[in-house]
Steps between C-alpha positions, in 0.01 A plus 500: 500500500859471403864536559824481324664201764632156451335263734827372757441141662553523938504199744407786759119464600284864479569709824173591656651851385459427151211304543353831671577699201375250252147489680507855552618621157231277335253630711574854466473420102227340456300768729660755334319371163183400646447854688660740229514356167173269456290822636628683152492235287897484420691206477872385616735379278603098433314180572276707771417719285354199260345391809343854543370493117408176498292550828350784333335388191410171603436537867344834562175333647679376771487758742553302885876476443736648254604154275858673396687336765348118394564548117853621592593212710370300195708646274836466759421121518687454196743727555609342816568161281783702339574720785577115651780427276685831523505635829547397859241334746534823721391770238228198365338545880546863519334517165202295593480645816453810328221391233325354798528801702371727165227290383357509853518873528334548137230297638429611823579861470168721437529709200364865555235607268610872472903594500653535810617844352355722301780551234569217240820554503583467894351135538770423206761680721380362811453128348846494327729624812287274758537219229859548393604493863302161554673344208796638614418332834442171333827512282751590851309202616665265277181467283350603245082586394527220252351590146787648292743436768481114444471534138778710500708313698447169311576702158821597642606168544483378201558788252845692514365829345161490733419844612176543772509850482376419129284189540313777733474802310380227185262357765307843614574652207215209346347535811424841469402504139233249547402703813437851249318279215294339776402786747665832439823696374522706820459166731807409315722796528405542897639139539796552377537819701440235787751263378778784465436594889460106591865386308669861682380379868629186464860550418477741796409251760664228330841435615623216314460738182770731600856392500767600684898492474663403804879586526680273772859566592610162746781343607203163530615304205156319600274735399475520120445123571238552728312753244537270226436211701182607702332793270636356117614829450800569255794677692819699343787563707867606503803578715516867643679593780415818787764786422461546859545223642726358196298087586384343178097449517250356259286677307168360393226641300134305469183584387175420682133604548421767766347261692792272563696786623487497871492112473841540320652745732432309791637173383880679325473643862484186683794391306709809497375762796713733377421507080468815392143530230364749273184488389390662152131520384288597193759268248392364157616155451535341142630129445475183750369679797149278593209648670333296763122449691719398803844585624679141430521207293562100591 
């Protein structure tokens, strides 16, 4: 698994909300593998898809319990030593609370021995939009699977021109050749039909991946401090006045994720009952604008 975020630090424990959607979305993604995937032989993309090769040539005798989930919290061992130095205690939890949560549902979840369907091609469907929605679950936790997503974040860090989105498409791209040299061309091609579905579900469900322009008109001179302040968003603002009403008013203009919205709007309210907002969606944003697991930073 992987996503194009920045890891943001929080002093805020997990809300048994986003705890909920971390246990959930991990469970919903590890079944979704066990129950759709493993039946067809395919294989998911980054470090559990390793896991799912590795288990493969090396452990196919061992039939009592599906050994994917133990060799991928093996491999996120290490990647939680760098993980450690990058992001914030909060996400760290979420993280391992997730790996936990996924290794025990690869274990203990049966694997059919026919395909739930009959078609090929729907257990792909079915697996990536029941997957995609659990990592999106995970991810508006405040966590992440771990895998790619720790690498990633880590790589970020400490190299300007670090892109994910690349690191991952290298990554499976390997992935997959190995997987066509070692099984078969076709098992190949129908993963990445699987990762195509899996990446579109989870920008759906994941909120923090969509940003949104707020436009704030106030006469609060306290709340561009409070959104720079409390979410370490960027705000731009100028004079304007109502040609009705002929007052002088601020006007501010920030962008943040989709899921910081409401949170937003009910704090400028609190301030300013009366601010005026306008909400735009479906934005590209270029420059300093930072993605984030979770909605603020220390």
């Amino acid at each position: 698994m992987e996503n194009r975020l920045v890891g943001a630090k929080s002093k805020r424990p997990l809300k048994l909300k986003s705890i909920g959607l971390i246990i959930g979305g991990s469970f919903l993604f590890a079944m979704s593998v066990n129950v759709f995937m493993v039946p067809i032989h395919l294989y998911v993309g980054g470090v559990v898809g390793v896991s799912q090769v590795i288990a493969k040539v090396f452990f196919s005798s061992v039939t009592k319990f599906n050994v994917t989930g133990l060799i991928n919290l093996l491999f996120n061992i290490p990647l939680f030593v760098l993980g450690y130095k990058t992001a914030g205690k909060k996400m760290l939890f979420g993280t391992l609370l997730s790996v936990v949560v996924q290794t025990i549902t690869f274990s203990l979840i049966p694997i059919p021995k026919e395909m739930v369907f009959d078609d090929k091609l729907t257990n792909i469907i079915v697996s990536g939009i029941v997957g995609g929605i659990g990592v999106g679950g995970i991810l508006s936790g405040g966590a992440s699977g771990g895998g790619l997503d720790l690498l990633g974040l880590y790589l970020t860090k400490v190299r300007k021109r670090f892109s994910v989105g690349r690191m991952s498409l290298y990554f499976n791209t390997v992935l997959y050749i190995v997987c066509a040299i070692l099984f078969d061309v076709r098992i190949a091609l129908y993963s990445v039909i699987y990762v195509a579905i899996f990446s579109f579900m989870i920008d759906r469900w994941h909120y923090q991946n969509i940003e949104m322009q707020l436009m704030i008109f106030t006469h609060c001179e306290e709340v561009k401090t409070m959104i720079l302040q409390k979410y370490i968003r960027g705000v731009t603002y100028w004079e304007g006045k109502g040609a009705y009403t002929n007052q002088e008013t601020e006007v501010l203009c920030t962008i943040v994720s989709k899921s910081e919205v409401e949170s937003v709007k009910q704090d400028i309210l609190s301030l300013d009952p009366k601010a005026f907002i306008i909400c735009s969606e479906g934005l590209q944003v270029t420059g300093g604008y930072e993605k984030r697991l979770s909605d603020t930073k220390d």
